[in-house]
FINURO-460196 format. One line per 2 residues: for each residue x, y, z of N, C-alpha, C. Coordinates in nm, 2 decimals. Layout:
// residues N
X Y Z X Y Z X Y Z  ...
***
This chain:
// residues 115
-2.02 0.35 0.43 -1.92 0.25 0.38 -1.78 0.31 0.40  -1.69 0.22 0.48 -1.54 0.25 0.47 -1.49 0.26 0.33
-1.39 0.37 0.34 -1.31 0.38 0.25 -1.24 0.19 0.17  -1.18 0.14 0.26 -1.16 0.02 0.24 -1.24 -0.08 0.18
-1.41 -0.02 0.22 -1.50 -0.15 0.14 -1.52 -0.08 -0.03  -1.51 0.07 0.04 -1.57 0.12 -0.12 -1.47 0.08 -0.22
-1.32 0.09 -0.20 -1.24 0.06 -0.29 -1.25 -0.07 -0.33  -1.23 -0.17 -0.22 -1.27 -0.28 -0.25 -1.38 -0.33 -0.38
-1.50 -0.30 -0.31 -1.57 -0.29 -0.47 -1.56 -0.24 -0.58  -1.50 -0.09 -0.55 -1.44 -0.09 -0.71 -1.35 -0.17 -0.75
-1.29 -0.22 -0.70 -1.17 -0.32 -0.74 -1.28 -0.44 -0.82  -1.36 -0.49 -0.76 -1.43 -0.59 -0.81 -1.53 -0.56 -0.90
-1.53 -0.45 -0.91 -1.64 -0.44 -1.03 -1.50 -0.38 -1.17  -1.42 -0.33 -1.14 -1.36 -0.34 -1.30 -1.31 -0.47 -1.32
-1.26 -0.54 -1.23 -1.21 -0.68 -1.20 -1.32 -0.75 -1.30  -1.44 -0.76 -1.28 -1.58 -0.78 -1.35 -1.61 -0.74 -1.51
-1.53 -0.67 -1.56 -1.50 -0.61 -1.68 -1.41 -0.70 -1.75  -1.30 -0.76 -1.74 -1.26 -0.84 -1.77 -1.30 -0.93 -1.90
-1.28 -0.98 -1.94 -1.34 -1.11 -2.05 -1.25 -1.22 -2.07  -1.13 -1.19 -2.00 -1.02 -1.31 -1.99 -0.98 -1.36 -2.13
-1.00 -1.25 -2.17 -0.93 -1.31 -2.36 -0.80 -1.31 -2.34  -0.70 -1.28 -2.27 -0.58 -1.30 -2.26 -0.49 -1.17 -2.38
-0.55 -1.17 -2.44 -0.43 -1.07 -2.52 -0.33 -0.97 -2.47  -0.39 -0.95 -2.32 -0.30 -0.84 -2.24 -0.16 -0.94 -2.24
-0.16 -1.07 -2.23 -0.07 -1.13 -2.20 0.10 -1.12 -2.24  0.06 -1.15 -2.39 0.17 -1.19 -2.45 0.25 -1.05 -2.46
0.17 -0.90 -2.47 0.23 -0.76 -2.46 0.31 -0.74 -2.29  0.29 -0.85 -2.23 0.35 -0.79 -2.09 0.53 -0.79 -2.07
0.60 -0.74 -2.01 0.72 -0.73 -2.03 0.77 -0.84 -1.93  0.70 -0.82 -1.82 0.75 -0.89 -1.69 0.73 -1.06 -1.73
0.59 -1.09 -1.82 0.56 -1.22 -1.86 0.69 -1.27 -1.96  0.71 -1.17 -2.07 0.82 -1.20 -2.15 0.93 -1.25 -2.12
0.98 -1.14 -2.02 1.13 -1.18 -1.91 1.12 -1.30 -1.84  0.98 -1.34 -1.82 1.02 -1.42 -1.71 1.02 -1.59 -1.77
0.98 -1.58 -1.90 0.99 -1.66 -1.98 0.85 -1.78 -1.98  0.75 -1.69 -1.95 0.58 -1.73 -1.94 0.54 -1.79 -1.82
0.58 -1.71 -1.73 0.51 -1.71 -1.57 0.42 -1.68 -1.56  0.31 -1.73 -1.55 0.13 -1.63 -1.55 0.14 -1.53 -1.50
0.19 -1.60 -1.34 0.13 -1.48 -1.22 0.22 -1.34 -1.28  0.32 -1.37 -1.34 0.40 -1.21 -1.37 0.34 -1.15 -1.51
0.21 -1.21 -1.56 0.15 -1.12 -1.65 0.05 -1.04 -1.60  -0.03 -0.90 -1.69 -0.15 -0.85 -1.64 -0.25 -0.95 -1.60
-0.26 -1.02 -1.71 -0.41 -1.11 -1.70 -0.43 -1.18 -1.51  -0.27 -1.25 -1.49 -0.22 -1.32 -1.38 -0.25 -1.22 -1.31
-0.20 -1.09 -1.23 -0.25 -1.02 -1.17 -0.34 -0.96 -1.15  -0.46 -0.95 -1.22 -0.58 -0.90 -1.20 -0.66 -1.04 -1.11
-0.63 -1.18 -1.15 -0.67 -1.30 -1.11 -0.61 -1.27 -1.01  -0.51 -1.26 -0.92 -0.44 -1.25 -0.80 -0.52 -1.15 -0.73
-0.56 -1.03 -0.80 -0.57 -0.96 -0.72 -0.75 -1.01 -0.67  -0.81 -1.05 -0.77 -0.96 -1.11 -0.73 -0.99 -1.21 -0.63
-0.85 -1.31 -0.66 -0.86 -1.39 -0.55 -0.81 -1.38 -0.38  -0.74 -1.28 -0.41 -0.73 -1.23 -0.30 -0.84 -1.13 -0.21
-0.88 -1.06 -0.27 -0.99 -1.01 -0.27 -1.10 -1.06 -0.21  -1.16 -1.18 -0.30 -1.27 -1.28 -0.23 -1.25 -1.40 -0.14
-1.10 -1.38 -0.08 -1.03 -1.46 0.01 -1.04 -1.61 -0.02  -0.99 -1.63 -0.17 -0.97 -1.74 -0.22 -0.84 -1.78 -0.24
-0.72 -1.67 -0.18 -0.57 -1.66 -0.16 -0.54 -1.61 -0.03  -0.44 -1.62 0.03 -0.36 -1.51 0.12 -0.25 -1.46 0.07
-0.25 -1.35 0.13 -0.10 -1.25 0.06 0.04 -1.29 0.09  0.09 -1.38 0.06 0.25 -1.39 0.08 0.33 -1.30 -0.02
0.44 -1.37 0.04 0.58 -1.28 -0.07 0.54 -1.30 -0.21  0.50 -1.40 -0.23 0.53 -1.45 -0.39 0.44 -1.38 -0.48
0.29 -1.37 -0.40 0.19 -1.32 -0.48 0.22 -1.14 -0.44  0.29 -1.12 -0.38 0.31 -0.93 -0.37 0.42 -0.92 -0.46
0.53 -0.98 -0.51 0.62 -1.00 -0.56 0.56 -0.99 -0.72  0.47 -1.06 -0.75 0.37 -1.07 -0.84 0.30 -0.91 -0.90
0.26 -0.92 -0.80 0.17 -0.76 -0.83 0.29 -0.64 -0.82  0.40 -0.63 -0.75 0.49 -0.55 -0.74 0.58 -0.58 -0.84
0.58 -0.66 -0.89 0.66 -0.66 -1.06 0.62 -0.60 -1.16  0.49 -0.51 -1.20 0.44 -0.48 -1.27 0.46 -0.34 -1.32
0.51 -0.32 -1.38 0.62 -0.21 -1.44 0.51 -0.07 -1.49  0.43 -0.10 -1.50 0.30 0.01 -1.52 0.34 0.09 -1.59
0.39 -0.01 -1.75 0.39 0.06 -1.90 0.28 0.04 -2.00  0.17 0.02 -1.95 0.02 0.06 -2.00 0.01 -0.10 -2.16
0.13 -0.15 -2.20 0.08 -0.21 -2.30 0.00 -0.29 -2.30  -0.02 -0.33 -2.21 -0.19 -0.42 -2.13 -0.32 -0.34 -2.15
-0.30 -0.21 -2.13 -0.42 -0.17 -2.15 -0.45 -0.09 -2.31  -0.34 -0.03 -2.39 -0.33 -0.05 -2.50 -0.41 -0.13 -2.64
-0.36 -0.27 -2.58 -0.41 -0.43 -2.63 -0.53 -0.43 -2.58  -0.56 -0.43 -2.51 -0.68 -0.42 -2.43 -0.83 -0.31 -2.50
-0.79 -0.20 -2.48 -0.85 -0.08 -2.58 -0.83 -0.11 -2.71  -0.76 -0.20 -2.78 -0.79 -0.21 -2.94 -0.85 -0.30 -2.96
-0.88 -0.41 -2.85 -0.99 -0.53 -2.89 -1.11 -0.47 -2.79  -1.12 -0.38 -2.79 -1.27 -0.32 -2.72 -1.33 -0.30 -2.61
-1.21 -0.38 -2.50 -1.28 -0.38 -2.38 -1.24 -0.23 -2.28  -1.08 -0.18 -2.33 -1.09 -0.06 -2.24 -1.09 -0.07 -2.07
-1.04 -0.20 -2.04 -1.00 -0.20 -1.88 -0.93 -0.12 -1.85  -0.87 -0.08 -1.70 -0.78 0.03 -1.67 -0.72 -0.05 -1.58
-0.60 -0.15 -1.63 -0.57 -0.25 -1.61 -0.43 -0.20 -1.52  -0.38 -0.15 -1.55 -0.24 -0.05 -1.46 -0.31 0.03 -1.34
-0.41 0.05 -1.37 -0.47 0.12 -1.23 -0.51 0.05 -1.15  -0.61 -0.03 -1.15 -0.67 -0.20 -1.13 -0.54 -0.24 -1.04
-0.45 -0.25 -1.08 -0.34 -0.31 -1.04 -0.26 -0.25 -0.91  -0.22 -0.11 -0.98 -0.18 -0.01 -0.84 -0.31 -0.04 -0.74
-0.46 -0.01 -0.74 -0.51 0.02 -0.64 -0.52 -0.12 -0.56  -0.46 -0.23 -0.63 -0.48 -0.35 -0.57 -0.35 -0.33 -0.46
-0.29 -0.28 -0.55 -0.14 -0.25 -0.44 -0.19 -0.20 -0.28  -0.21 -0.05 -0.37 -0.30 0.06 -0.25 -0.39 -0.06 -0.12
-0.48 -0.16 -0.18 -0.58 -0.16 -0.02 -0.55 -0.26 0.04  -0.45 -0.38 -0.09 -0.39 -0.47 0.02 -0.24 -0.53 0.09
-0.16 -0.38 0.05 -0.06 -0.34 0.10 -0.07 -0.36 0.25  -0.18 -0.28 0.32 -0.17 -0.24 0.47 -0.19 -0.42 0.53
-0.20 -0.54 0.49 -0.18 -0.62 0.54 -0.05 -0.71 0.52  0.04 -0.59 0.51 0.22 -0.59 0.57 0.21 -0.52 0.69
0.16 -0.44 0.71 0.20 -0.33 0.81 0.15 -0.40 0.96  0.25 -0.39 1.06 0.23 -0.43 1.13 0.13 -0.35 1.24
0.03 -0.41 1.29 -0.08 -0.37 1.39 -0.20 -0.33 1.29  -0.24 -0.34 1.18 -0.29 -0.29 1.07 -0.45 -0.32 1.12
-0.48 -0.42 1.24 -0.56 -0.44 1.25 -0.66 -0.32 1.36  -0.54 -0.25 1.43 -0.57 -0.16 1.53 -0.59 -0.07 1.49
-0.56 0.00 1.39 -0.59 0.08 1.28 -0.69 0.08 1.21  -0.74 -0.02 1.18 -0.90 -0.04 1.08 -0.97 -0.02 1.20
-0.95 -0.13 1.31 -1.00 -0.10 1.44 -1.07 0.04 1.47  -0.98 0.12 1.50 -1.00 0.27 1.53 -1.09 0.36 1.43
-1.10 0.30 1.28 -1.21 0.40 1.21 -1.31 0.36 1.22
***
C-alpha cells in the first residue's frame, strides 16, 4: 500500500470517530472571528476534509483557505476529550493538509506516477 493510500485511510478512520456533536464548534477561534462560518470551524473541517477525501468535493481556494485557517490551538480537541470522544482533531486536520496539499503542486501527477 502507498504511503498516500495508508494515510488516506487513517484519515478516514479517525474521520469515523467523530459523533458530530458539534461542541468543538463554538470553542473554535477562526468560527468566532468569522462570525459562524461552518466551514471555518473544526467540526466544518474535518467534513471538508472527508468530503474531499471520498471525492464528494474538489479542492479549490476556498475550501484550502478553510483547512489553512486553522490555527492549531488544540481547544477543539480539549472540548472534545471532556465530552469523551478524544479525537485528534488538530492532527486530523494538519494531515489533511499533508496528503491533499500535493494537488497544488504542479505535475503532481508525474510524481505519484513514478512511485
Amino acid at each position: 500500500m502507498s504511503k498516500g493510500a495508508e494515510l488516506k485511510r487513517e484519515l478516514l478512520a479517525e474521520l469515523a470517530k467523530c459523533r458530530a456533536c458539534r461542541f468543538c464548534v463554538d470553542v473554535c477561534p477562526t468560527y468566532q472571528a468569522s462570525q459562524g462560518v461552518e466551514p471555518l470551524s473544526s467540526f466544518g473541517r474535518l467534513q471538508i476534509i472527508r468530503h474531499l477525501l471520498t471525492g464528494v468535493l474538489q479542492l479549490d481556494d476556498a475550501l484550502s483557505y478553510a483547512l489553512y485557517s486553522c490555527l492549531q490551538c488544540r481547544r477543539c480537541e480539549n472540548v472534545c476529550q471532556s465530552k469523551g470522544q478524544a479525537l485528534e482533531i488538530c492532527r486530523t486536520i494538519h494531515q489533511g493538509r499533508v496528503y491533499l496539499s500535493p494537488s497544488y503542486v504542479k505535475g503532481v501527477e508525474e510524481v505519484e506516477g513514478d512511485a
